[in-house]
C-alpha positions in Angstrom: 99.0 37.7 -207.7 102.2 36.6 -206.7 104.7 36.1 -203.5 108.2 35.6 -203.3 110.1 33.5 -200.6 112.0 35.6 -198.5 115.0 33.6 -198.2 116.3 33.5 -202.1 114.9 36.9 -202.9 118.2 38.4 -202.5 119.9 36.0 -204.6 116.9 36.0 -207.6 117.5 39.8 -207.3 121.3 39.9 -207.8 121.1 37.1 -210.9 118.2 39.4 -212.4 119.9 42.9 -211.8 122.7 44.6 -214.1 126.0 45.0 -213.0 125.9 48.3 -210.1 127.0 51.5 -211.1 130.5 52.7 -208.9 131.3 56.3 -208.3 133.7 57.4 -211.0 136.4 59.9 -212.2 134.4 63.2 -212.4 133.0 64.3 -216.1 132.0 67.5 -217.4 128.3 68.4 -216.9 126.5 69.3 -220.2 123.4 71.6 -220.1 120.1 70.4 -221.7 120.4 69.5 -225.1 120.6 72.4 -227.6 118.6 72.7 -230.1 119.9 71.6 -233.9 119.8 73.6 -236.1 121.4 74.3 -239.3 123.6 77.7 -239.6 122.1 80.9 -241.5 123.2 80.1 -245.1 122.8 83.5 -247.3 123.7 82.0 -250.6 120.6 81.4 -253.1 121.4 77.3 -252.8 121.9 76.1 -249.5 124.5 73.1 -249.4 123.5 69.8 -248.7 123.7 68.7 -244.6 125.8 66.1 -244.2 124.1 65.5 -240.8 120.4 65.8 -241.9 119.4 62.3 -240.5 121.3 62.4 -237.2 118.9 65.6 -236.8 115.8 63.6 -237.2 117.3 60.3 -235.2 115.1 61.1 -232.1 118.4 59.6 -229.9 118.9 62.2 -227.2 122.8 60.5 -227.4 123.2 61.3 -231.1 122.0 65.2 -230.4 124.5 65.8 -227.8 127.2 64.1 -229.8 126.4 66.2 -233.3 126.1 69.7 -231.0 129.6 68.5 -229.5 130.7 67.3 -233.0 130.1 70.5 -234.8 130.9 73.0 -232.6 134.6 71.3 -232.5 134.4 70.5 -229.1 137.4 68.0 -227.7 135.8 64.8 -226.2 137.0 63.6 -223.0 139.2 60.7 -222.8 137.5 58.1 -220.8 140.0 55.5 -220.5 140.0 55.8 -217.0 136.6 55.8 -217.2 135.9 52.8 -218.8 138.6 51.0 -216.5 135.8 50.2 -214.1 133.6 48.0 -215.9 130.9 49.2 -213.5 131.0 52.1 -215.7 130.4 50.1 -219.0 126.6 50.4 -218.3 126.9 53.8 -220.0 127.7 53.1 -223.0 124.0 52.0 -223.1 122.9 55.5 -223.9 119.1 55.6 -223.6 117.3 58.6 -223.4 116.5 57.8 -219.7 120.4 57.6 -218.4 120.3 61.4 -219.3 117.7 62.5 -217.0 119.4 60.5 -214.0 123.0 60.8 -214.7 124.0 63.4 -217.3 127.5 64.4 -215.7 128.4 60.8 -216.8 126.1 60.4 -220.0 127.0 63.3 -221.8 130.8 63.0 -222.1 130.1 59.4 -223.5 127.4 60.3 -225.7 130.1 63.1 -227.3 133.1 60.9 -227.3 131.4 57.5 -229.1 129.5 59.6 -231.5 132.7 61.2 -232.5 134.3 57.8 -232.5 131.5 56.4 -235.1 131.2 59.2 -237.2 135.1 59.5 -237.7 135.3 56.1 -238.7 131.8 55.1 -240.4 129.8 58.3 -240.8 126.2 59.0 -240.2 125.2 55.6 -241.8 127.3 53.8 -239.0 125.6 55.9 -236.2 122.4 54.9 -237.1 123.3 51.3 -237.6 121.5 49.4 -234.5 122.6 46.2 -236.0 125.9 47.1 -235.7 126.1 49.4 -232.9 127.7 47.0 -230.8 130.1 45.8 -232.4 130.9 49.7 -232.8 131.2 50.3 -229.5 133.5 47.5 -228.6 135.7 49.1 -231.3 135.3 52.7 -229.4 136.7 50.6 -226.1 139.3 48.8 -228.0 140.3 52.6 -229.6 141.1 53.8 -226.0 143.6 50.8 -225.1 140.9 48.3 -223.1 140.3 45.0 -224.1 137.1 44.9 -222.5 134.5 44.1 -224.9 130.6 45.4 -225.3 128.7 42.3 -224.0 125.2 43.7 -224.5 123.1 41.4 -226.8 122.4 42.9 -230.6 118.9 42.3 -230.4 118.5 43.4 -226.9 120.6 46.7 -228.2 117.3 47.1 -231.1 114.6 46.5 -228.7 115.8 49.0 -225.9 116.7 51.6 -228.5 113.1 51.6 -229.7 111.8 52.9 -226.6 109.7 55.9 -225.7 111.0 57.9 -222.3 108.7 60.1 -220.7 108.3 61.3 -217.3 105.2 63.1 -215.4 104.7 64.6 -211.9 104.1 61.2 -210.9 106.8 59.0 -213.0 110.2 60.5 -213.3 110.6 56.8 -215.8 108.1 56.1 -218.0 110.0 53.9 -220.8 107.4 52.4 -223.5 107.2 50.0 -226.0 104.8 50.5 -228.5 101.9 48.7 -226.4 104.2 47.8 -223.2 104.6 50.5 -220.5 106.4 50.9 -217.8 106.2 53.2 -214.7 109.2 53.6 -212.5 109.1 56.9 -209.6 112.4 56.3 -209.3 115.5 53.9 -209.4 116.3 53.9 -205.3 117.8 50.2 -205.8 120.0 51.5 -208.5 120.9 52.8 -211.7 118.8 52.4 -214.8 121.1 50.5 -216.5 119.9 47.7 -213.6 116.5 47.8 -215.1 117.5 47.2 -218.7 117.4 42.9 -218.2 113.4 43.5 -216.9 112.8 45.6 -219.6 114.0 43.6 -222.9 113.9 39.9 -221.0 110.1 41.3 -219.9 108.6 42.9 -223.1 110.1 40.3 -225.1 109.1 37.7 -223.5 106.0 38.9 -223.3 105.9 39.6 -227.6 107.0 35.8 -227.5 104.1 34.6 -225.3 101.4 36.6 -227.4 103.2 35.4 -230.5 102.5 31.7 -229.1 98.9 32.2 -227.7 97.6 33.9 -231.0 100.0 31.0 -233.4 98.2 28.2 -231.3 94.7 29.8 -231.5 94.7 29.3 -227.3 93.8 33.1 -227.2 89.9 32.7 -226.9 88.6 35.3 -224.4 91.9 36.5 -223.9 92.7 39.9 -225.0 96.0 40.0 -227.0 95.4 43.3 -228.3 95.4 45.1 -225.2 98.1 47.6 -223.7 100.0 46.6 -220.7 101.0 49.0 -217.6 103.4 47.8 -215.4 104.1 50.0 -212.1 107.4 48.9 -210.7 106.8 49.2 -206.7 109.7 47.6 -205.2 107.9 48.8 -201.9 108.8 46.0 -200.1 105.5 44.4 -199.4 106.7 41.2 -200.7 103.5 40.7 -203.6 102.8 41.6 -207.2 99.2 42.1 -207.9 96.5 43.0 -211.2 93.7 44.9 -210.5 90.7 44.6 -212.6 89.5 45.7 -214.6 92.0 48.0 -215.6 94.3 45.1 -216.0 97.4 47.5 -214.0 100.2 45.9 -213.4 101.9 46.4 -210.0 105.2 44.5 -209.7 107.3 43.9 -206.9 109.1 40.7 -208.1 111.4 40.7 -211.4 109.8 37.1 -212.2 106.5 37.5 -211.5 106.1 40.6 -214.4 104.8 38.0 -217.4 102.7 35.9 -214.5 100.6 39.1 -214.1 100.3 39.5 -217.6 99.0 36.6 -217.9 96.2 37.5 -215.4 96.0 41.5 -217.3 94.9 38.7 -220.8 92.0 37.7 -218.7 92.9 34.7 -216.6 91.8 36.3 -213.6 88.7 33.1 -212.3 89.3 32.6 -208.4 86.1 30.0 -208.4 89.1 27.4 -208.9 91.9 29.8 -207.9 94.5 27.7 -208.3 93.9 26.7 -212.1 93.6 30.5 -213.0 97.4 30.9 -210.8 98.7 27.4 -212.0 98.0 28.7 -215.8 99.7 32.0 -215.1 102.8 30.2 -213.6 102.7 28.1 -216.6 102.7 30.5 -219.8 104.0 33.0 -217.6 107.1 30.9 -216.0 107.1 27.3 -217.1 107.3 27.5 -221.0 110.2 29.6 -220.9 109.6 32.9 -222.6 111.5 35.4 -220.1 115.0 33.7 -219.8 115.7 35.9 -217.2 113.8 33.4 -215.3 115.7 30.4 -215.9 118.6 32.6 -215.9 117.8 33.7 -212.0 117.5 29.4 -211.1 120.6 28.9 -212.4 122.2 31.3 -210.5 120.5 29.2 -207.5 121.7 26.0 -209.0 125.0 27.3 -209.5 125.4 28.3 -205.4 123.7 25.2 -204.2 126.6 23.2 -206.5 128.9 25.7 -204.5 127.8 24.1 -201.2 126.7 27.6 -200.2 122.9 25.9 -198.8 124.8 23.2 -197.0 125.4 24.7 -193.9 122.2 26.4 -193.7 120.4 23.5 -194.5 122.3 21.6 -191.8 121.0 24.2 -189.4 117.0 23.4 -190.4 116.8 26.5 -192.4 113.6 25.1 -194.6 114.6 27.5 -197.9 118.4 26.8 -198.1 116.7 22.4 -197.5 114.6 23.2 -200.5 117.1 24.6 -202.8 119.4 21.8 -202.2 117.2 19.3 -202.3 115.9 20.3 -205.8 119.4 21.0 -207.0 120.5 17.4 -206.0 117.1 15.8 -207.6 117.6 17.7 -211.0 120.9 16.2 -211.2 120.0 13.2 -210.2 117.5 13.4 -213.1 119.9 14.2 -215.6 119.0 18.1 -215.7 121.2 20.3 -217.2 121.8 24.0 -216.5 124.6 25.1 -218.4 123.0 27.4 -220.9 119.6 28.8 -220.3 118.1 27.3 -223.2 118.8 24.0 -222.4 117.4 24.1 -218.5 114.2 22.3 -217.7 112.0 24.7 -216.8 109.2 22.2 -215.9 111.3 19.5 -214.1 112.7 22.1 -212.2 108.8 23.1 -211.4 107.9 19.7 -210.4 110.9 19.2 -208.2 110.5 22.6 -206.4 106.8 21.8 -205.6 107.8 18.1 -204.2 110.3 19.5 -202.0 107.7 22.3 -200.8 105.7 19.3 -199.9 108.4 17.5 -198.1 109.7 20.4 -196.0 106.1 21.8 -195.2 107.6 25.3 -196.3 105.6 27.5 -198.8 103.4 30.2 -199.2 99.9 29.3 -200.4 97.6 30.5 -202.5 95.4 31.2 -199.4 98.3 33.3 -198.0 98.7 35.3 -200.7 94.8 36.2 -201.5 94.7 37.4 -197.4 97.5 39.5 -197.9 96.6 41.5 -201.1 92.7 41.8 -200.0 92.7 41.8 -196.5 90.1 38.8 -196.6 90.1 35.2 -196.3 89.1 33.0 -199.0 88.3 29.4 -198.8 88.3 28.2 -202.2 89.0 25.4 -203.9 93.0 24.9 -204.4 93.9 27.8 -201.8 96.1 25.2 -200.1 98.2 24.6 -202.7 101.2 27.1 -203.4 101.9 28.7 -207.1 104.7 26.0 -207.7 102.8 23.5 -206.7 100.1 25.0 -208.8 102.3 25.5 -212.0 103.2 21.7 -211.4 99.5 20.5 -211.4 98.8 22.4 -214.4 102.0 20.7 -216.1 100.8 17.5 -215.0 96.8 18.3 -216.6 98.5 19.6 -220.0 100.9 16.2 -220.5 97.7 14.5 -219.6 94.8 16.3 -221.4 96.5 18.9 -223.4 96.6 22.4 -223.1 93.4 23.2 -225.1 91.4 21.0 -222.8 93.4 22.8 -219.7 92.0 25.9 -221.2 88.7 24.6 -222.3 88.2 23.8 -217.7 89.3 27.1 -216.8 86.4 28.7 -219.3 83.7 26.7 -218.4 84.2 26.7 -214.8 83.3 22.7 -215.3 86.7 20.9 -214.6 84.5 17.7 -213.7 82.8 18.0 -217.2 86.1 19.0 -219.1 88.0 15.7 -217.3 85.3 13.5 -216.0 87.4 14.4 -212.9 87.1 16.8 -209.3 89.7 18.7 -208.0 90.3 16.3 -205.2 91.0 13.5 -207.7 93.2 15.7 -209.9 95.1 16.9 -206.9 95.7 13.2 -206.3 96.6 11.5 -209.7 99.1 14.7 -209.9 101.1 13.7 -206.4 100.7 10.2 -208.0 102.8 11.6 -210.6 104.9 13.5 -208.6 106.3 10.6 -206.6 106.8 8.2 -209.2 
């Protein structure tokens, strides 16, 4: 389980989401896909189809496109279009955009396959590797300079998926063994989703990838599937429930944190190793960069001197962000690129200034909240930061194996000749020096 602090979810939000969708020129509306196939040839040997695998590509863009194609239809010109980059989004063209948007999806779909076959054929269309680079040629074809900024390899994974929908689900969008539930997209477009859904899922192939290469997957279950049910409902908390191992997200970050828990790391005797573990292979080592992407966004307006003001005023979030900001500097941190920000330092520092301002949700909060109960214990006090950063501190101390080896047996005294209480203490030790 997992809360967010109120005051920076709005800006954790806007560095996680997609570019918004603006209303544009209106498109002709298309009718549901028609079905593909070849003309009545009487002749005792048929001639070969040119387009025989476009009509097995299973891309609902590439059927509309070939229907258009053949039946000679003239594709819109969408340089106006494609003028308001809010647009660009739709040159995505996943199955999904067609159920929520086809007035704009279809006209695209039809113009860039004509674009692509024209110039490279049916090899190019089906060409993921280079698809787009193909369709920063279609934009540069209508007169825009504007280039195609979606990431190859994102471009592979989301092109893979599986759309469904059910009486339930108008979004189902799967990846082999990763599913994802969405009723609908009230905060936006699809398109907005896309960053959870390749920064999520591959993040999450990265952290099984790591678990299984470093043998630290005992009584975890790597094999299983994984359900996400995106709530954004407002209630402020992402929980697992057991023992399905469901997913219900309400925070873009917290998505790999509860997978973490849906493996099996799910112990509340010592509740805040089991949320301190999940912060750290869920957060901490860096597989979703969408994370570190979202506290450099944060970095980037405290450096702004946007917090200033409000921290002036004794607002306790905008006192934490800047204080941390100033500290990682002060460190030497660097957040320039997301592969070269300090995930952990950046951990540590937000705990201590948590601690300083007497401002955080604990783990105690959070357990009330999602079962309507209190519970007393040990490490309730402490909140998921604060947790990651203990759990930090235990790994550069004991290693990771020995981390792991305390949360199995329920025996952290045995595993580190240690209590909590003792722990908790060397790791502020730390902390301050």
């Amino acid at each position: 389980m997992k809360t967010k602090i109120s005051f920076i979810a709005f800006l954790l939000l806007m560095a996680m989401l997609l570019v918004s969708c603006t209303d544009s020129p209106d498109l002709p509306q298309d009718t549901e896909p028609p079905t593909l196939d070849s003309s009545t040839d009487t002749s005792t040997e048929k001639p070969e189809d040119p387009f025989a695998s476009l009509r097995s590509s299973g891309e609902e863009w590439i059927t509309y496109g070939l229907t258009a194609y053949e039946s000679g239809k003239q594709v819109a010109n969408l340089k106006e279009f494609f003028s308001d980059l809010a647009n660009m989004t739709y040159l995505t063209l996943y199955d999904h955009l067609f159920t929520y948007d086809k007035t704009k999806s279809v006209p695209v779909a039809e113009a860039l396959f004509a674009f692509v076959y024209d110039k490279y054929g049916a090899e190019g269309l089906l060409n993921l590797e280079k698809r787009c680079e193909y369709k920063s040629e279609y934009l540069k074809s209508l007169g825009l300079e504007t280039e195609y900024t979606n990431a190859p390899e994102a471009e592979v994974l989301l092109a893979s998926m599986d759309f469904s929908s059910d009486a339930t689900y108008k979004y189902i969008i799967s990846f082999d063994n990763v599913t994802y539930y969405f009723k609908d997209f009230s905060a936006g477009s699809p398109t907005q989703y896309h960053g959870l859904l390749y920064f999520n899922t591959a993040g999450l192939y990265k952290m099984l990838d790591h678990l299984e290469k470093n043998e630290l997957n005992e009584g975890l279950d790597t094999n299983r599937e994984f359900h996400y049910y995106m709530l954004f409902d407002g209630s402020g908390y992402s929980q697992t429930r057991y023992p399905s191992g469901n997913m219900y997200i309400n925070d873009f970050s917290s998505a790999l944190h509860e997978s973490v828990h849906a493996l099996g790391i799910r112990e509340n005797g010592n509740i805040w190793l089991s949320e301190g573990l999940c912060e750290y292979f869920g957060k901490t080592l860096g597989f979703n960069n969408q994370i570190a992407a979202s506290y450099i966004q944060i970095m980037n307006v405290a450096r702004q001197g946007y917090f200033d003001e409000y921290a002036a005023a004794g607002d306790k979030s905008a006192i934490i962000c800047k204080n941390v900001y100033e500290d990682y500097i002060a460190l030497g941190g660097k957040f320039d690129l997301v592969g070269t920000f300090d995930l952990p330092l950046y951990t540590d520092l937000y705990a201590k200034a948590e601690l300083e301002t007497d401002f955080y949700n604990t783990i105690g909060n959070t357990y009330k909240l999602v079962n309507g109960k209190n519970y007393d214990g040990v490490g309730v006090e402490l909140s998921y930061n604060q947790a990651a950063s203990l759990v930090l501190y235990l790994v550069d101390t004991y290693g990771i194996e020995e981390v792991l080896s305390a949360y199995h047996s329920k025996d952290i005294m045995a595993t580190f000749g240690k209590g909590y209480e003792e722990l908790k203490s060397d790791w502020l030790e730390y902390l301050y020096n």
